[in-house]
N, CA and C atoms of all chains as a GROMACS GRO file, in nm:
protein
  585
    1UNK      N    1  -0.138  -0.374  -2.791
    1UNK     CA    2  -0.238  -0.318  -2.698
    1UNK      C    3  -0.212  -0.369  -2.557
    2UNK      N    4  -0.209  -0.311  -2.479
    2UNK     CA    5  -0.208  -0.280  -2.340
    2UNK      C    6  -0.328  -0.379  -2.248
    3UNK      N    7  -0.320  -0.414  -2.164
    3UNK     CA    8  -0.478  -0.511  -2.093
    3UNK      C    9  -0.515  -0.398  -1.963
    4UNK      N   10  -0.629  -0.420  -1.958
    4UNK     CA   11  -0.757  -0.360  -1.854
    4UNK      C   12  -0.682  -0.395  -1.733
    5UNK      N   13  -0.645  -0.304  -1.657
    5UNK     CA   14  -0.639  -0.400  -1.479
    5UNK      C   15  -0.768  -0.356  -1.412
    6UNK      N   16  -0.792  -0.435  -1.373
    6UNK     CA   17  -0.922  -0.434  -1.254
    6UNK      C   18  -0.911  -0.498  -1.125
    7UNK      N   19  -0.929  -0.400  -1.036
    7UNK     CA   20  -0.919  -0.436  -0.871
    7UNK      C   21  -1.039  -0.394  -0.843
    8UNK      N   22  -1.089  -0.493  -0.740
    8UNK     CA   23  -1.195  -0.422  -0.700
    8UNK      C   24  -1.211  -0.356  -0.584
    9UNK      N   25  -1.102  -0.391  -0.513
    9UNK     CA   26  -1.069  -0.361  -0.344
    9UNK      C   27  -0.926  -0.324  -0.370
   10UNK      N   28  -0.887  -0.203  -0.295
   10UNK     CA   29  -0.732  -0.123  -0.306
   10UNK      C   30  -0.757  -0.125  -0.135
   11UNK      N   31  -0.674  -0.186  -0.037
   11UNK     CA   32  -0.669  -0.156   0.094
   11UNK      C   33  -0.549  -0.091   0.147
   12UNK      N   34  -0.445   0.053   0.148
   12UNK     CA   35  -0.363   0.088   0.165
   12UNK      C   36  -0.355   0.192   0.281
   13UNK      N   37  -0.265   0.142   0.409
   13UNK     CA   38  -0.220   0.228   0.502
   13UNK      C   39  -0.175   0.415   0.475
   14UNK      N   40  -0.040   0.359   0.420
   14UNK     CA   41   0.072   0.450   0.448
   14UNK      C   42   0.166   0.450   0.312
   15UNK      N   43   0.163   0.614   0.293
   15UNK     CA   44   0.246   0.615   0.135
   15UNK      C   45   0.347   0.697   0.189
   16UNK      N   46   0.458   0.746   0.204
   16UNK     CA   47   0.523   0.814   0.231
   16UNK      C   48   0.676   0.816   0.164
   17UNK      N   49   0.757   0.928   0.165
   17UNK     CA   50   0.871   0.966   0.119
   17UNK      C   51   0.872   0.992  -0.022
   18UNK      N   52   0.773   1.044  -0.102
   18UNK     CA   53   0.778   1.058  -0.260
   18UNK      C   54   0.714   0.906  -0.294
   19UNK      N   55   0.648   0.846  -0.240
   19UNK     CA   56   0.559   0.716  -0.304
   19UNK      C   57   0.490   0.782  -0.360
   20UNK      N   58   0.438   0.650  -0.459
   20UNK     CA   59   0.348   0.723  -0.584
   20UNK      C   60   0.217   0.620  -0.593
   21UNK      N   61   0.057   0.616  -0.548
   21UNK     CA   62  -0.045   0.508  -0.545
   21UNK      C   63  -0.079   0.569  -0.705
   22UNK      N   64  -0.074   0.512  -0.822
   22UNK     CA   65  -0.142   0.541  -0.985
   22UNK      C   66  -0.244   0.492  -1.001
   23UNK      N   67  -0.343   0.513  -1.039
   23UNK     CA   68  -0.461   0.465  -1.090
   23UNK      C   69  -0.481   0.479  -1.200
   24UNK      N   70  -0.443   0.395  -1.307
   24UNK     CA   71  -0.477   0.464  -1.448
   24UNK      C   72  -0.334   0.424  -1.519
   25UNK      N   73  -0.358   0.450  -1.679
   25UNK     CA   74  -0.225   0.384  -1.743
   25UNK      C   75  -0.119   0.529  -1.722
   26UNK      N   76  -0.004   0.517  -1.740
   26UNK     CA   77   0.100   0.600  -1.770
   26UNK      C   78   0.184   0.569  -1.823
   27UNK      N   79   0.269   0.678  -1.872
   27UNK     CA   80   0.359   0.624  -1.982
   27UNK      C   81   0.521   0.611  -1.944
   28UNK      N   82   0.560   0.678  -1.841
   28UNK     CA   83   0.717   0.684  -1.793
   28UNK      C   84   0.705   0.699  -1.635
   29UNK      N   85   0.798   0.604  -1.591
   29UNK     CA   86   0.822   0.644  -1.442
   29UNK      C   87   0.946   0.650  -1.418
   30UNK      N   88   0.985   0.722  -1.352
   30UNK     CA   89   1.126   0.750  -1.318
   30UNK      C   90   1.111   0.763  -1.168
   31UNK      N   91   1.162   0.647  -1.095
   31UNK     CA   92   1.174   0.666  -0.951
   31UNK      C   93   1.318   0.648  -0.897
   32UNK      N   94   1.329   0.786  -0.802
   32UNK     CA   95   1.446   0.758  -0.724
   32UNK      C   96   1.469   0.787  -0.593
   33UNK      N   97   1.586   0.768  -0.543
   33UNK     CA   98   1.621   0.789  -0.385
   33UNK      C   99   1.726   0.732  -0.333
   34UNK      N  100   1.780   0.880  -0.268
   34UNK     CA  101   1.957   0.851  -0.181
   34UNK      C  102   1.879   0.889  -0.051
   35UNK      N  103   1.944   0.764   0.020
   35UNK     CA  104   1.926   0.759   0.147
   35UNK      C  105   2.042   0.778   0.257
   36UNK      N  106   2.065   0.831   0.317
   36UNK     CA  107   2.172   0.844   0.445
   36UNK      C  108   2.109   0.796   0.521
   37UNK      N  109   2.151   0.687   0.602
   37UNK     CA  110   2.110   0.615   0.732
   37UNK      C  111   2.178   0.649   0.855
   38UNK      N  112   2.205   0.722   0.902
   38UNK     CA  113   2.269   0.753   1.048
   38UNK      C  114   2.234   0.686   1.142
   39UNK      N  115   2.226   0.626   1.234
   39UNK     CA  116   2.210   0.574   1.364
   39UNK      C  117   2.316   0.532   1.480
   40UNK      N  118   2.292   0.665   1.598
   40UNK     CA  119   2.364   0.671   1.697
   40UNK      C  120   2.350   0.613   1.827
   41UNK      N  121   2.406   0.548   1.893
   41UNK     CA  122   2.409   0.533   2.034
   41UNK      C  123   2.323   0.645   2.090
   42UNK      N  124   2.365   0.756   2.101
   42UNK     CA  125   2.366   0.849   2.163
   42UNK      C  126   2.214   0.944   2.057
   43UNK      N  127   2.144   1.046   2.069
   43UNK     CA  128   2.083   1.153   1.980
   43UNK      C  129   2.191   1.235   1.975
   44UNK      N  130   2.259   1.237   1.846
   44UNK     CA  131   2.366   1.360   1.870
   44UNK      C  132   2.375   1.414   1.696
   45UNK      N  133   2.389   1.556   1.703
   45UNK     CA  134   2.321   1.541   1.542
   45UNK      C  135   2.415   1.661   1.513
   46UNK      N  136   2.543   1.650   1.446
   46UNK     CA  137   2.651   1.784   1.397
   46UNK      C  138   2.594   1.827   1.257
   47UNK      N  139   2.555   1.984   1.245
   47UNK     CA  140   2.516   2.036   1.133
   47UNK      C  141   2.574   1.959   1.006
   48UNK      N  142   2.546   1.972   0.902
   48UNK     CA  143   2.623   1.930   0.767
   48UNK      C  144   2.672   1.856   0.788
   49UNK      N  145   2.656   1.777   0.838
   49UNK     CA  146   2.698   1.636   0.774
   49UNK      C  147   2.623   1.574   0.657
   50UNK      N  148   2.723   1.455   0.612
   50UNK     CA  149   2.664   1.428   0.497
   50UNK      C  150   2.690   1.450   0.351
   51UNK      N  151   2.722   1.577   0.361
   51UNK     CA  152   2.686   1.648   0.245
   51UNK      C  153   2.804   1.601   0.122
   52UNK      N  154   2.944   1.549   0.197
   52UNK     CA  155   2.985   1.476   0.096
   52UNK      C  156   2.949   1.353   0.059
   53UNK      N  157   3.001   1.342  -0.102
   53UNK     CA  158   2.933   1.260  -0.128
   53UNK      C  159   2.993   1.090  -0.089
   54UNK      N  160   2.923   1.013  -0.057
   54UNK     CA  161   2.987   0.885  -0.051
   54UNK      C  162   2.968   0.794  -0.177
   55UNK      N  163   3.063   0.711  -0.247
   55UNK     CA  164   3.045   0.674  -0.358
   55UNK      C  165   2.927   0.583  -0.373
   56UNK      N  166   2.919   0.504  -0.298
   56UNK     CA  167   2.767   0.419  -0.287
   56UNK      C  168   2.623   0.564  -0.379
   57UNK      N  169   2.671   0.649  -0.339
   57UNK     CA  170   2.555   0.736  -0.358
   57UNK      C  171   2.554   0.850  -0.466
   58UNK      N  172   2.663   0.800  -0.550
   58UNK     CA  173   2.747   0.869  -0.669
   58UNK      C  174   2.782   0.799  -0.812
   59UNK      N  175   2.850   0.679  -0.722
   59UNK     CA  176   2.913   0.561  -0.845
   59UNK      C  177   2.756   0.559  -0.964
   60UNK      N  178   2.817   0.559  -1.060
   60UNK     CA  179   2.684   0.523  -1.205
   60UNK      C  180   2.673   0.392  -1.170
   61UNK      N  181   2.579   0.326  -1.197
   61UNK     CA  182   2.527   0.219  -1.202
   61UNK      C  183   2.513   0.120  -1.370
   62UNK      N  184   2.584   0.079  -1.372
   62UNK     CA  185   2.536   0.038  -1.542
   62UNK      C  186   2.435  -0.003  -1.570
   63UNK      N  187   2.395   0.051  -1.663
   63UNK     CA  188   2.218   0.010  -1.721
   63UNK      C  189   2.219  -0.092  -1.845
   64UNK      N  190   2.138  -0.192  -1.813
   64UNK     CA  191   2.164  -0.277  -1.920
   64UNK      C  192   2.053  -0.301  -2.038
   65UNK      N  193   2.078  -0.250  -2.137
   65UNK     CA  194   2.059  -0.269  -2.260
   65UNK      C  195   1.925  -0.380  -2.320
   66UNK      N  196   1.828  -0.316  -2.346
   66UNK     CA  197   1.737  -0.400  -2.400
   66UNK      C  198   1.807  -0.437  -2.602
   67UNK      N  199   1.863  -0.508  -2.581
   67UNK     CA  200   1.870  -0.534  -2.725
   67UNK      C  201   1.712  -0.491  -2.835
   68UNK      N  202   1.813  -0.468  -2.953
   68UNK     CA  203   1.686  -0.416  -3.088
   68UNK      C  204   1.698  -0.524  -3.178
   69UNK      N  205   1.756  -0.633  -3.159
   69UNK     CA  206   1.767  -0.779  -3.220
   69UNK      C  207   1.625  -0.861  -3.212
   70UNK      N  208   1.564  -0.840  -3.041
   70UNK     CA  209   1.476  -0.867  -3.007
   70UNK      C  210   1.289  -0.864  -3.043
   71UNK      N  211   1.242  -0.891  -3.145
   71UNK     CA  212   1.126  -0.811  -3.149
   71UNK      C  213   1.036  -0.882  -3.064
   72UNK      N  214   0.924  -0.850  -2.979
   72UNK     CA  215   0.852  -0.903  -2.897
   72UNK      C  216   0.702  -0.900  -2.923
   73UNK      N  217   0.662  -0.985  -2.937
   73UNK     CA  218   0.497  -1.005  -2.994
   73UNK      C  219   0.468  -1.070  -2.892
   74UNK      N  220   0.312  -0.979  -2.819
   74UNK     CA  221   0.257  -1.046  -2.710
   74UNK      C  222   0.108  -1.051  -2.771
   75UNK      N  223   0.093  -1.160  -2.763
   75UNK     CA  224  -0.083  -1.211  -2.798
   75UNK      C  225  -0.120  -1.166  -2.630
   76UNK      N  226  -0.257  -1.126  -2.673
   76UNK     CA  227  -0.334  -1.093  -2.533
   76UNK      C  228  -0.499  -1.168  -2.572
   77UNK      N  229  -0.457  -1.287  -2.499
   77UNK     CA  230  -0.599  -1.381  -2.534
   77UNK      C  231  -0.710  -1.353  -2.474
   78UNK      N  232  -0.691  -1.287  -2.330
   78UNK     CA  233  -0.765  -1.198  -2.252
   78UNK      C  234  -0.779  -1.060  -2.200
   79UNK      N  235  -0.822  -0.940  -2.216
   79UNK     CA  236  -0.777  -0.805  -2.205
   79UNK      C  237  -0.804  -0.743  -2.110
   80UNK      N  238  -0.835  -0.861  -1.995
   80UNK     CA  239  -0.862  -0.766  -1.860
   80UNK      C  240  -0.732  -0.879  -1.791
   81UNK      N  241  -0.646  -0.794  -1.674
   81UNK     CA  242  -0.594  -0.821  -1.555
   81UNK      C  243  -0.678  -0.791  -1.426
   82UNK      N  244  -0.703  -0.966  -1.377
   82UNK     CA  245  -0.862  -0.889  -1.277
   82UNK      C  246  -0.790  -0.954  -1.090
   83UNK      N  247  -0.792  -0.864  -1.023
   83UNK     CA  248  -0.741  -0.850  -0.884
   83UNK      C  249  -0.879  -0.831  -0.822
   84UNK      N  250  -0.890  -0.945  -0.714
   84UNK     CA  251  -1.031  -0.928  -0.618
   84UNK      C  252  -0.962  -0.848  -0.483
   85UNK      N  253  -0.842  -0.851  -0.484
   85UNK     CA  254  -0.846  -0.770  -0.340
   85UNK      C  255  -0.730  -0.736  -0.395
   86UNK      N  256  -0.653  -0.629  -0.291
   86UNK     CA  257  -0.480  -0.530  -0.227
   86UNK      C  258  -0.497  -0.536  -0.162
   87UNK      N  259  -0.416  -0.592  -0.041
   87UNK     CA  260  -0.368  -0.530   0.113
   87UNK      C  261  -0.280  -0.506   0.137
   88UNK      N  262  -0.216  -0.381   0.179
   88UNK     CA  263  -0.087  -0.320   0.156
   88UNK      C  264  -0.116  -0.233   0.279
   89UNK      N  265   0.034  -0.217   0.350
   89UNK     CA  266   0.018  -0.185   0.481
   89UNK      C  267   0.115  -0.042   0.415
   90UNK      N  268   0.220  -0.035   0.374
   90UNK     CA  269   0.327   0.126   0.327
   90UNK      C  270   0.379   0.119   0.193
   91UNK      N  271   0.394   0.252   0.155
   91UNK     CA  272   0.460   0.212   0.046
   91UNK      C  273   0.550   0.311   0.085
   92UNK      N  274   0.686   0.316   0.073
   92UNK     CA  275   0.779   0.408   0.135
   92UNK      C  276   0.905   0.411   0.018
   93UNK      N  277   0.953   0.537   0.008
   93UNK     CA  278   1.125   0.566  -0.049
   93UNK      C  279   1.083   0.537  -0.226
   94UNK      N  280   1.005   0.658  -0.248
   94UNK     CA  281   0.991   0.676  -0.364
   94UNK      C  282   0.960   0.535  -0.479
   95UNK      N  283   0.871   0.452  -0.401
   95UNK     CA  284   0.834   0.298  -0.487
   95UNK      C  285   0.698   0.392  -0.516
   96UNK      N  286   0.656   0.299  -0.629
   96UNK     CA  287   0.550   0.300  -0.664
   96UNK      C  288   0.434   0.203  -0.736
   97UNK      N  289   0.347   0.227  -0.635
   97UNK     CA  290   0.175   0.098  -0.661
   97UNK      C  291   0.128   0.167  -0.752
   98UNK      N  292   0.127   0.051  -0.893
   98UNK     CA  293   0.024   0.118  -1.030
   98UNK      C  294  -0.057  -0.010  -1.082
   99UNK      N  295  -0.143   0.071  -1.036
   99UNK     CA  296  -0.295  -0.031  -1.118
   99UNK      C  297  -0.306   0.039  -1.267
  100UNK      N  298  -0.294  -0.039  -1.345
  100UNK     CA  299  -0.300   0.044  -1.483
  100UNK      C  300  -0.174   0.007  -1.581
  101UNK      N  301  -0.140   0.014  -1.713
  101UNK     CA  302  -0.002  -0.030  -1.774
  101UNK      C  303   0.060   0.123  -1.786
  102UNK      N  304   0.158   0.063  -1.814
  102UNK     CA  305   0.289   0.178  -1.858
  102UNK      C  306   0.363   0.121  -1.949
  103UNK      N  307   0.465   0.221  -1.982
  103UNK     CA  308   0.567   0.144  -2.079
  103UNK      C  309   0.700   0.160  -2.035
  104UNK      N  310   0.730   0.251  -1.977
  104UNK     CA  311   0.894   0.235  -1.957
  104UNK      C  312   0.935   0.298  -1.785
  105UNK      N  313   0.949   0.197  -1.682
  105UNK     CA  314   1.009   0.200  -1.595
  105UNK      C  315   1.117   0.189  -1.531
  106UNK      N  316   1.190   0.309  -1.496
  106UNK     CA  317   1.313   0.302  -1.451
  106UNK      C  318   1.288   0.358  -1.292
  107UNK      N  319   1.370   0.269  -1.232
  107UNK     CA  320   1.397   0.307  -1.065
  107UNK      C  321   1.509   0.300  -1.048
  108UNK      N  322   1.582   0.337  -0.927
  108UNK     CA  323   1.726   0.322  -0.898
  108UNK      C  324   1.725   0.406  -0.720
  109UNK      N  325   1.784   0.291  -0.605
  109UNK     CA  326   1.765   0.381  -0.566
  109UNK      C  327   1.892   0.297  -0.446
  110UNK      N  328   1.967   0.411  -0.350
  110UNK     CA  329   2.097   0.413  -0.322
  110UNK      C  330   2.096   0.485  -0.133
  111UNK      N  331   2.138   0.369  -0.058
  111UNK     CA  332   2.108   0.376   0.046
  111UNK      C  333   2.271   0.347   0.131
  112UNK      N  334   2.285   0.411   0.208
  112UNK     CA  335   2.406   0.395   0.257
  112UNK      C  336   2.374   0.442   0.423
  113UNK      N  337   2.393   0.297   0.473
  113UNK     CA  338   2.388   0.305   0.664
  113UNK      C  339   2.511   0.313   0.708
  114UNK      N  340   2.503   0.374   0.820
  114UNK     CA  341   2.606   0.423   0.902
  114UNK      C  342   2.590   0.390   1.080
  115UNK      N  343   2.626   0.368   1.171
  115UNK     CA  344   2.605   0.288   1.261
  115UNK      C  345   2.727   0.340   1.364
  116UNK      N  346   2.711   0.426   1.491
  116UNK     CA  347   2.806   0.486   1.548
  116UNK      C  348   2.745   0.428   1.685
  117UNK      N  349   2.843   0.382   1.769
  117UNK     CA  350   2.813   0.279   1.878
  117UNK      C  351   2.945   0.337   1.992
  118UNK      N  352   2.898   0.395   2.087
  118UNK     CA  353   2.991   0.469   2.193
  118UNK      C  354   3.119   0.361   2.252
  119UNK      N  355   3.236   0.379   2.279
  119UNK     CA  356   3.355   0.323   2.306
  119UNK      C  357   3.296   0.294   2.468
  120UNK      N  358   3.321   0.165   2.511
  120UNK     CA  359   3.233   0.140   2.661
  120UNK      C  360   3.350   0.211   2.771
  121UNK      N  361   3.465   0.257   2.731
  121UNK     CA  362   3.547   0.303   2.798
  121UNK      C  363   3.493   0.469   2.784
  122UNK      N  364   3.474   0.510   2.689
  122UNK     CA  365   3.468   0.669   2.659
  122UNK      C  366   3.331   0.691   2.761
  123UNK      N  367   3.334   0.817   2.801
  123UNK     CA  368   3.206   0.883   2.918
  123UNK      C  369   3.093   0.972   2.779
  124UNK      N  370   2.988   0.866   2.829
  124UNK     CA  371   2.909   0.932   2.790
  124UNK      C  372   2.868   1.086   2.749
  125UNK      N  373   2.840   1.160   2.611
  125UNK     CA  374   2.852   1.256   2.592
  125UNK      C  375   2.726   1.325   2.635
  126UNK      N  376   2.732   1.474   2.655
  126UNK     CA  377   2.610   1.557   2.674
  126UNK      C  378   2.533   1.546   2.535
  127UNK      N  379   2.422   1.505   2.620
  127UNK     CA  380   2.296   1.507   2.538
  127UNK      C  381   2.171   1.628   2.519
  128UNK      N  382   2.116   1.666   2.464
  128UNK     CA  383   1.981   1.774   2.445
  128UNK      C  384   1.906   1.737   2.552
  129UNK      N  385   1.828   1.579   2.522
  129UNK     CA  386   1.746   1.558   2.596
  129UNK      C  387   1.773   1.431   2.638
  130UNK      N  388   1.721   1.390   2.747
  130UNK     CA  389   1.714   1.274   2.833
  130UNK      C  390   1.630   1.182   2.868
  131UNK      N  391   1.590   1.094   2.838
  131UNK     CA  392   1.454   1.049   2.908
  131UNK      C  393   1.476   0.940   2.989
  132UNK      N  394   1.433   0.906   3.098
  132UNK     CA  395   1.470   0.794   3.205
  132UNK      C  396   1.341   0.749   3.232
  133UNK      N  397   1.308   0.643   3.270
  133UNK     CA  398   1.233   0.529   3.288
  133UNK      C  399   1.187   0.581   3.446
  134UNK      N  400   1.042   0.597   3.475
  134UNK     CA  401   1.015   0.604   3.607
  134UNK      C  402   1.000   0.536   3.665
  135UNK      N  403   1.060   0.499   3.820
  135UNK     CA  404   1.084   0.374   3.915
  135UNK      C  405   1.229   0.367   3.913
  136UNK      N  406   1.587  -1.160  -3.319
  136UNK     CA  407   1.496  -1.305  -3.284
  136UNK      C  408   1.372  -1.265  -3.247
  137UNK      N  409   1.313  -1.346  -3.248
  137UNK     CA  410   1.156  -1.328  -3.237
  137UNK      C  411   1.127  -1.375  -3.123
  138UNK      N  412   1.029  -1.340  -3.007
  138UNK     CA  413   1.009  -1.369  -2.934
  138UNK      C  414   0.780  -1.333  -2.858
  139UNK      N  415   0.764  -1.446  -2.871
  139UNK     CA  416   0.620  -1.436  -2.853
  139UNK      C  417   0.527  -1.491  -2.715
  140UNK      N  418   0.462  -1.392  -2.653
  140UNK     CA  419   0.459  -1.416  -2.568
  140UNK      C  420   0.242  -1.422  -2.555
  141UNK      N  421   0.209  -1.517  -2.524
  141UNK     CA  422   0.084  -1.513  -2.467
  141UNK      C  423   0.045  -1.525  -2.338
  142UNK      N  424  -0.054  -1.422  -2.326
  142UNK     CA  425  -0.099  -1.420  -2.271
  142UNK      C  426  -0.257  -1.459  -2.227
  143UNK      N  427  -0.272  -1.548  -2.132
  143UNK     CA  428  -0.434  -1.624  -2.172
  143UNK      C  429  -0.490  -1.527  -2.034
  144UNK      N  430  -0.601  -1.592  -2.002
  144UNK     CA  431  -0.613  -1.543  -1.870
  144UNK      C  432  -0.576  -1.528  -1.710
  145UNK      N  433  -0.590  -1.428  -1.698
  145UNK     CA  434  -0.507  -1.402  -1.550
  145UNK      C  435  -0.629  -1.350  -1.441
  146UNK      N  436  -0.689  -1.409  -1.352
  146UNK     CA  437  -0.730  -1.344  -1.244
  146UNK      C  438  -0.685  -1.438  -1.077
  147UNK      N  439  -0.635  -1.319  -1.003
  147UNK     CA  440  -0.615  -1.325  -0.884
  147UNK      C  441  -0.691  -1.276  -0.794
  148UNK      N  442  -0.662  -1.359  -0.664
  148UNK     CA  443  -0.792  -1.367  -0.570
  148UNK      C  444  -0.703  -1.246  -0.483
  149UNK      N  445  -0.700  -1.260  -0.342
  149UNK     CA  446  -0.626  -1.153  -0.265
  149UNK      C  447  -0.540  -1.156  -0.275
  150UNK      N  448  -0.397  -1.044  -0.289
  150UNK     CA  449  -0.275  -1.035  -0.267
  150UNK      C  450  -0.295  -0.900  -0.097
  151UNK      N  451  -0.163  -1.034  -0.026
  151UNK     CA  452  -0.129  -0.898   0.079
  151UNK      C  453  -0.028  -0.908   0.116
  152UNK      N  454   0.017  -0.709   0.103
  152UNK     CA  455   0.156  -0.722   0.087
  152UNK      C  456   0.231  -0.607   0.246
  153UNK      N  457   0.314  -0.644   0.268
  153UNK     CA  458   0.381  -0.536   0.378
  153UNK      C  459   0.407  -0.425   0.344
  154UNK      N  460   0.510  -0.439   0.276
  154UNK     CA  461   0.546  -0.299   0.200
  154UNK      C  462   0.634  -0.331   0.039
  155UNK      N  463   0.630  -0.156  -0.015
  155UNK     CA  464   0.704  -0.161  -0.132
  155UNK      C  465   0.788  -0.104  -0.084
  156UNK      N  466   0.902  -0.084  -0.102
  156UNK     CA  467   1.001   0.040  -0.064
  156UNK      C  468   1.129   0.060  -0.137
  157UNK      N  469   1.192   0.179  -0.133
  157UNK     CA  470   1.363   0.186  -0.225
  157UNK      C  471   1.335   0.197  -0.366
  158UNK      N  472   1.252   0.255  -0.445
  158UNK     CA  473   1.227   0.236  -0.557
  158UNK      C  474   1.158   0.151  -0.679
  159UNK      N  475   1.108   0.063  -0.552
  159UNK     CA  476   1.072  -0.030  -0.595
  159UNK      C  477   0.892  -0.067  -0.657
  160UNK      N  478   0.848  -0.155  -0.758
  160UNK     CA  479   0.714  -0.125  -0.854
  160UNK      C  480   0.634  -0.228  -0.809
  161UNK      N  481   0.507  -0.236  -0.753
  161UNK     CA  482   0.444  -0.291  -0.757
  161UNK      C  483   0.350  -0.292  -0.859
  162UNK      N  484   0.300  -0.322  -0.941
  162UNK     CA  485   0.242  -0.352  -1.099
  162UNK      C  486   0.151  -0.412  -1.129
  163UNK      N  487  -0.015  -0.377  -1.164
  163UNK     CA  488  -0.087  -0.478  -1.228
  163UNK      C  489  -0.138  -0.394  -1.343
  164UNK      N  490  -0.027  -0.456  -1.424
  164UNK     CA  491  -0.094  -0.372  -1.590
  164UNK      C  492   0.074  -0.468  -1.613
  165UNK      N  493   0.004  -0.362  -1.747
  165UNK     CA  494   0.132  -0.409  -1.839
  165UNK      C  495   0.275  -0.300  -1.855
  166UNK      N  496   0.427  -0.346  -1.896
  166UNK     CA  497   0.496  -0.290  -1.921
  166UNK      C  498   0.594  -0.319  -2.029
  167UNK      N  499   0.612  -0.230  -2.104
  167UNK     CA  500   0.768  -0.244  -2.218
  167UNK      C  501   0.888  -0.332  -2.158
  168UNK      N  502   0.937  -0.199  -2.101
  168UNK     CA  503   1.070  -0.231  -2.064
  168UNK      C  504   1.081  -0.174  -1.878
  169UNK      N  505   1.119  -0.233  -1.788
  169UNK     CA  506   1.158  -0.234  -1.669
  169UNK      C  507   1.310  -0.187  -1.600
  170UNK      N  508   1.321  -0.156  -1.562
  170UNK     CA  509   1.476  -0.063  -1.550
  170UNK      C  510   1.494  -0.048  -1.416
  171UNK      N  511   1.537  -0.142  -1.332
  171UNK     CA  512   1.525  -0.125  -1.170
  171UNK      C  513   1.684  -0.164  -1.123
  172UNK      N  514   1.737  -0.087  -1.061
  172UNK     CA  515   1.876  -0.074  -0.988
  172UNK      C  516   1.858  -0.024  -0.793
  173UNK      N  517   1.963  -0.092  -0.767
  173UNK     CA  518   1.968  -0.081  -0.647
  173UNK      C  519   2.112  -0.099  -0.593
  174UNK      N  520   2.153   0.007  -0.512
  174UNK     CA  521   2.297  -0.023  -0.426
  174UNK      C  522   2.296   0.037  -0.284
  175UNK      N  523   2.331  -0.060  -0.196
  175UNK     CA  524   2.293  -0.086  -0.047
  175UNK      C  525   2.421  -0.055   0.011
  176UNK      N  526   2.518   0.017   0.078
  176UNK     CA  527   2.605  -0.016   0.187
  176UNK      C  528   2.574   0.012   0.333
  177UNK      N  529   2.661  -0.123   0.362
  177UNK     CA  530   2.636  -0.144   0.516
  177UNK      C  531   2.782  -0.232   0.507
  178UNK      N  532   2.896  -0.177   0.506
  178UNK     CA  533   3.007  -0.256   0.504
  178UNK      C  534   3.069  -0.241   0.649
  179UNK      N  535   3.170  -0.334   0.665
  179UNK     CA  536   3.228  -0.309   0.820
  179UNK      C  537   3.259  -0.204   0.907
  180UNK      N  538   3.278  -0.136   0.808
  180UNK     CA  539   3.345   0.042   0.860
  180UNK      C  540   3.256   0.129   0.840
  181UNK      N  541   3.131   0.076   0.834
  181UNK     CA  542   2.998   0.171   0.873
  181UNK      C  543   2.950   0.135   1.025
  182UNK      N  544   3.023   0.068   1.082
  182UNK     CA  545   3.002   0.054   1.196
  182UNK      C  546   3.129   0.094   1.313
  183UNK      N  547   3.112   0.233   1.329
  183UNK     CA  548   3.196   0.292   1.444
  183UNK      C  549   3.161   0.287   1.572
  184UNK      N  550   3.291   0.235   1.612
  184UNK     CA  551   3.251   0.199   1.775
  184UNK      C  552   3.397   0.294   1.812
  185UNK      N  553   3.327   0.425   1.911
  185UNK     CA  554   3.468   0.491   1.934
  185UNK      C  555   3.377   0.630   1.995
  186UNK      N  556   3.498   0.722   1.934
  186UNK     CA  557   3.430   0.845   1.961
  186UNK      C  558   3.305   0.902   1.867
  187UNK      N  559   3.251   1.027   1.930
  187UNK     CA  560   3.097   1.042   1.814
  187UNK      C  561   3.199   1.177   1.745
  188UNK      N  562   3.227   1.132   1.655
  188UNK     CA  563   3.313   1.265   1.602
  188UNK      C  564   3.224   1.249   1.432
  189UNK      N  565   3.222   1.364   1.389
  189UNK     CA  566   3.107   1.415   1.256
  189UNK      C  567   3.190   1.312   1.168
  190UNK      N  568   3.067   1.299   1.066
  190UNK     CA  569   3.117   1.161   0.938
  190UNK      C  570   3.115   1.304   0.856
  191UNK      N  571   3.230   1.293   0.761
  191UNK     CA  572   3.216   1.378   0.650
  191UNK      C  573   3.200   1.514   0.664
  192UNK      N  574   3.264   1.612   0.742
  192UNK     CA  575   3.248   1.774   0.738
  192UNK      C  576   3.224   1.842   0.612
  193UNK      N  577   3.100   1.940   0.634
  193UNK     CA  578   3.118   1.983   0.531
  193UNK      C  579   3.228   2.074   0.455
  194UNK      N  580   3.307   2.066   0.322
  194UNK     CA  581   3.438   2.096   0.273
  194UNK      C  582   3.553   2.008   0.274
  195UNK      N  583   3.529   1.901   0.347
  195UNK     CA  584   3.656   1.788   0.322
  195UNK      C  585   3.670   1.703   0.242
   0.00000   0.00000   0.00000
């Protein structure tokens, strides 16, 4: 058997990118997320990119094996899990906050930054937009 | 093998947290089995210093 969670205060900002806030038991989670990180010197943005794949964001990951050797007996001497407060400012990139039990959680998730920094010799390229500092 | 686990009582006063992020579980209950992977690059040659020429066209 499973234990009670009890919060009595949930204080949460910001959920974003496929986050998941649960209230309540569930039985499977499957969370994921490929991330491309681009960041340019410059705003400069060429259609399709990306789209191949980079192995960081491909390669399998090996999953490791709960042995069946194992049997696991949990005494539950108390059947509530009791939380007087949450303060949580984001939950971002497909994580997920669960008040409540589950049984089988799998996440996996695959981020690959990229970082393009202008040659101090090369002339600055045309940009869309501009913004300059007044004064 | 056998393996036994008790549990007596558990209560916590405030938790405060910044963030969860990348797949990652924040949890107050119970769980079986847990299954969490993660792979990050940020290696040397993710950092181009040169011309802004496209990473990866699409078809190459």
């Amino acid at each position: 058997m499973k234990r009670l969670s009890m919060v009595q205060l949930l204080n949460s900002k910001v959920f974003l990118l496929s986050s998941v806030l649960q209230i309540g038991d569930s039985r499977e989670i499957t969370a994921r997320s490929n991330v491309l990180a681009v960041q340019r010197q410059y705003e400069l943005f060429y259609g399709g990119e990306g789209e191949v794949g980079f192995p960081v964001l491909t390669k399998p990951i090996p999953k490791l094996d709960v042995p069946a050797s194992v049997r696991t007996y949990r005494l539950n001497e108390s059947p509530v899990l009791s939380v007087r407060s949450v303060y949580l400012i984001a939950a971002s990139t497909a994580s997920v906050v669960h008040i409540g039990s589950t049984s089988t959680i799998s996440g996996e998730t695959r981020i690959k930054h990229i970082r393009q920094l202008a040659d101090s010799i090369a002339p600055t390229p045309k940009t869309a937009i501009r913004i300059t500092k007044d004064g | 093998m056998n393996y036994t686990v008790v549990n007596r009582e558990i209560q916590i006063g405030d938790i405060y947290l910044t963030a969860v992020t990348s797949s990652s579980i924040f949890l107050i209950g119970d769980a079986d089995i847990i299954n969490l992977a993660s792979a990050f690059d940020t290696p040397p040659e993710s950092l181009i210093i040169g011309p802004f020429v496209p990473l990866t066209p699409k078809g190459s």
